[in-house]
ZAFIPA-89250 format. One record per residue (C-alpha): residue number from 0; x, y, z. Coordinates in pm, 1 decimal. Layout:
<rs>
> NUM_X_Y_Z
...
</rs>
This chain:
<rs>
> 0_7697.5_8955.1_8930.3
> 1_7345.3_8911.3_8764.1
> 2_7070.3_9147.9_8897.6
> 3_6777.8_8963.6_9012.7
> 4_6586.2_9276.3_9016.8
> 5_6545.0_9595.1_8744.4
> 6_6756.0_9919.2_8885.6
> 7_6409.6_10113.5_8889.6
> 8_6287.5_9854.9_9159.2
> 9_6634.7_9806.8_9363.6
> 10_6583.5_10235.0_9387.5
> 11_6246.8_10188.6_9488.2
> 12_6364.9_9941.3_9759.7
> 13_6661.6_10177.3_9870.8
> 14_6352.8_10504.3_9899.8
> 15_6101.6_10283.7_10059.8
> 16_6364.3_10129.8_10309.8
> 17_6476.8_10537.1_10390.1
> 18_6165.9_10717.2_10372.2
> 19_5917.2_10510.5_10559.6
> 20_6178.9_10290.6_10726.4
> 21_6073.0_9954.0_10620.9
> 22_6267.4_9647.7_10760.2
> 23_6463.6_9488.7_10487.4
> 24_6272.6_9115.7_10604.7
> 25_6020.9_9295.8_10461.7
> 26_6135.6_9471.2_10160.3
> 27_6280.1_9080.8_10078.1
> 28_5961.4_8946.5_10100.2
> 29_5759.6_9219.1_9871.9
> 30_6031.7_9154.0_9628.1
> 31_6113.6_8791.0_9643.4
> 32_6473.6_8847.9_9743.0
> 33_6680.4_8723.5_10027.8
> 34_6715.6_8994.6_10335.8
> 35_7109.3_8978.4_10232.3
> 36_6974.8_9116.1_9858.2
> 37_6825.4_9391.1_9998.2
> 38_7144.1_9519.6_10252.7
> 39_7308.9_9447.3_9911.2
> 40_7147.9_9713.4_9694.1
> 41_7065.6_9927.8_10004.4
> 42_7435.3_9978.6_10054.5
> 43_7569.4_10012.6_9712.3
> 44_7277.7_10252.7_9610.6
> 45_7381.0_10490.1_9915.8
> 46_7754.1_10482.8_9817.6
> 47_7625.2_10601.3_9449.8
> 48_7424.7_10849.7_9548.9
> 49_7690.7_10976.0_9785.7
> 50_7998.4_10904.7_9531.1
> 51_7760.9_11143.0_9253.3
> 52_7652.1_11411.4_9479.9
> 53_7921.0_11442.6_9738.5
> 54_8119.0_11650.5_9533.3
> 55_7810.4_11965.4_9501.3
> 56_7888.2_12215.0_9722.4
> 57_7586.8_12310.2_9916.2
> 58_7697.1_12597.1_10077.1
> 59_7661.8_12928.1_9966.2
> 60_7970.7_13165.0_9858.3
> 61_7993.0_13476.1_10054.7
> 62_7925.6_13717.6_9740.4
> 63_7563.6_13560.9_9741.6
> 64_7532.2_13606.1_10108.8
> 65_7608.5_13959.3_10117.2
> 66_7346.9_13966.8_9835.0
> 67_7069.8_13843.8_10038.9
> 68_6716.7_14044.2_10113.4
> 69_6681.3_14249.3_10399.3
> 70_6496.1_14030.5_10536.3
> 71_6692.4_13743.1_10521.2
> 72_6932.2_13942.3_10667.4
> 73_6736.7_14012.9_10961.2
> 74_6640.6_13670.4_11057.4
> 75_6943.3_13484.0_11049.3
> 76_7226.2_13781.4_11150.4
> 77_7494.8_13527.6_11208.1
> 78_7503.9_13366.2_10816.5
</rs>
C-alpha cells in the first residue's frame, strides 16, 4: 500500500496521539488523512515498537542486584 504520509510524520502522529492524547479526528485533520489513516499507522507503529523492543529484558540479573549501594539497599529491602 502507498504511504500518503513520510514515516517521520506517521511517528509524529503515533507520539502526539500517546503523549498528549490527541483524538485521531484530530490528528486526521492536521494531517489531511482520513480518521481510519490515523488508527492505521497508530496500530502498526505500536506493534513495531513492541515487535523491536519486546525482546530487551528490563529486569535486572541478580549478580547486579546484590551489587547495588548501600543505599539502594536500604530503600527498597525487598528487590
Amino acid at each position: 500500500r502507498a504511504r500518503s504520509l513520510r514515516p517521520l510524520d506517521e511517528f509524529f502522529i503515533v507520539m502526539c496521539r500517546l503523549r498528549q492524547g490527541f483524538p485521531e479526528d484530530y490528528l486526521a485533520q492536521l494531517f489531511n488523512v482520513s480518521a481510519s489513516t490515523v488508527r492505521r499507522i497508530f496500530v502498526t507503529w505500536v506493534n513495531f515498537v513492541s515487535f523491536k523492543f519486546g525482546q530487551i529484558n528490563i529486569w535486572p540479573t541478580r549478580k547486579v542486584i546484590d551489587t547495588m549501594p548501600k543505599s539502594f539497599k536500604g530503600r527498597y529491602k525487598s528487590t
